[in-house]
C-alpha positions, 0 to 999 in steps of 0.5 A, a space after each residue: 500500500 502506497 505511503 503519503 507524506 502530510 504535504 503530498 496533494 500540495 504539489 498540483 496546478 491551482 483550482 480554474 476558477 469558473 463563473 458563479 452559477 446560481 441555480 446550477 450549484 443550488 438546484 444540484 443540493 436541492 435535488 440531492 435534499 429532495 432524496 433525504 425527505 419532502 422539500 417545499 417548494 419555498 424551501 426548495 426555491 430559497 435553496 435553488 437562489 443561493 449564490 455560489 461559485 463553480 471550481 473544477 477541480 484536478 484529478 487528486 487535487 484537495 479541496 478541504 485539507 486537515 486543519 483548514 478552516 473551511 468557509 463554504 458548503 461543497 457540492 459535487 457537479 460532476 466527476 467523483 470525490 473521496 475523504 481520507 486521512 493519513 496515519 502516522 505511518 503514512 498509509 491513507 485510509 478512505 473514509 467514503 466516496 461523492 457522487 454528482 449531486 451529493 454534498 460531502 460535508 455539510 457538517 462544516 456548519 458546524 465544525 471549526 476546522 476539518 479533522 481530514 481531507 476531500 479530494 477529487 478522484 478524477 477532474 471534477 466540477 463542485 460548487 462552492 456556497 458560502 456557510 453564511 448564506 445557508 445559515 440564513 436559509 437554515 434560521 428562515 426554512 425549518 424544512 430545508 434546516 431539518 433536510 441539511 441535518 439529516 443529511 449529516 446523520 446520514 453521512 455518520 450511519 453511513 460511516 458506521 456501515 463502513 466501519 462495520 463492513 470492513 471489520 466483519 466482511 470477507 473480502 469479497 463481501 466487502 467489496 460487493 457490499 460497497 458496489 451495491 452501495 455506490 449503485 443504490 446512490 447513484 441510481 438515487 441521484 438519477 445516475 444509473 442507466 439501466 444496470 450501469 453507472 460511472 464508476 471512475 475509481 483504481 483498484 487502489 483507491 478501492 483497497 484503501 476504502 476496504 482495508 485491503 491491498 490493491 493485489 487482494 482488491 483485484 483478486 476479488 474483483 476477478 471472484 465476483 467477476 466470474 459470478 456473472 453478478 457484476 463488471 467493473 471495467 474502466 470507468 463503468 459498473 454494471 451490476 447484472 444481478 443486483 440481488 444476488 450481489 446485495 444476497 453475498 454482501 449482506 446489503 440492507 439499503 436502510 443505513 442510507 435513509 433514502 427517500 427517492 
């Protein structure tokens, strides 16, 4: 497994800063709340008008690093984002992977400086609205206050799953496990097509969102392979059986509280 010094994502091209985008970043976060529960339409509307600026961000560029004292909500437009951190003896430890539309961390609001790292995966677009215009939105719509805080709970049961998953799951569960989940999500957002959606991780990234090495990751990629069940191949998952894949892994959708 590779080791990371605590400056290695410093040495990238700086962010392209894009033309702010109102309703684009805005309606994005709406629609992802819109899963988490009912949003009126006042509600929803005051959310869609939020002010925002647009980044594209570079293939394993940092947005949020460990002790920054982060100013603005982040929402991802496109292209897929990861949280991590580095252990003392250098080895990163993935903690959970975004999708288009989801918001990795909203706990922002609320936190003074963050205790680990987001970054992209590939190049990806994110919006950037700033923690003062959602504290107006949060104080005047209980709907939309009431969606941003479940959103949070969400995000630690999901944590959760992923501490149990990786405690008590042989591989080859774990891995299902975490192709059934990343599905589930991206059928909710509206991104799957049929069996199929994006799925632009290495096999490295993979090994250190299940505690395994990237030799072990591809064993049991060829394992569930050979199953007929599900293909990961280049960017693309299509998963041929989810049934049968969520039968292996153990998969109850509960933990992610969907509503869509």
């Amino acid at each position: 497994m590779r080791r990371f010094a605590r400056d290695d994502a410093l040495v990238f091209p700086p962010f392209k800063r894009l033309r702010h985008a109102v309703s684009l970043v805005g309606e994005t976060l709406a629609r992802h709340l819109a899963c988490m529960g009912e949003l009126p339409e006042p509600d929803r509307a005051a959310i869609c008008s939020l002010d925002a600026e647009v980044r594209d961000l570079g293939r394993m560029r940092d947005q949020l690093r460990e002790g920054d004292r982060p100013t603005n909500v982040v929402v991802v437009l496109s292209g897929l984002l990861y949280r991590y951190t580095i252990g003392p003896a250098g080895a990163r430890q993935v903690h959970s992977f975004y999708l288009p539309t989801e918001a990795p961390c909203l706990e922002t609001l609320y936190i003074d400086y963050m205790d680990n790292n987001l970054g992209a995966v590939v190049d990806s677009r994110i919006g950037l609205i700033p923690h003062d215009l959602m504290y107006d939105v949060i104080d005047r719509f209980p709907h939309a206050r009431k969606l941003l805080w479940r959103q949070t709970l969400v995000q630690g049961a999901v944590f959760r799953e992923w501490l149990v998953r990786n405690s008590n799951l042989p591989a080859h569960a774990a891995l299902a496990h975490l192709f059934c989940e990343l599905f589930t999500r991206a059928k909710a957002a509206g991104l799957a097509e049929d069996d199929s959606c994006e799925l632009p991780l290495t096999q490295e990234l993979v090994a250190e969102a299940l505690g395994l090495t990237a030799v072990h990751v591809n064993r049991t990629l060829q394992l569930l392979r050979s199953s007929g069940l599900v293909e990961w191949r280049g960017r693309k998952l299509t998963v041929h059986d989810f049934d049968g894949l969520a039968e292996i892994a153990d998969f109850k959708p509960r933990y992610l509280h969907l509503r869509c």
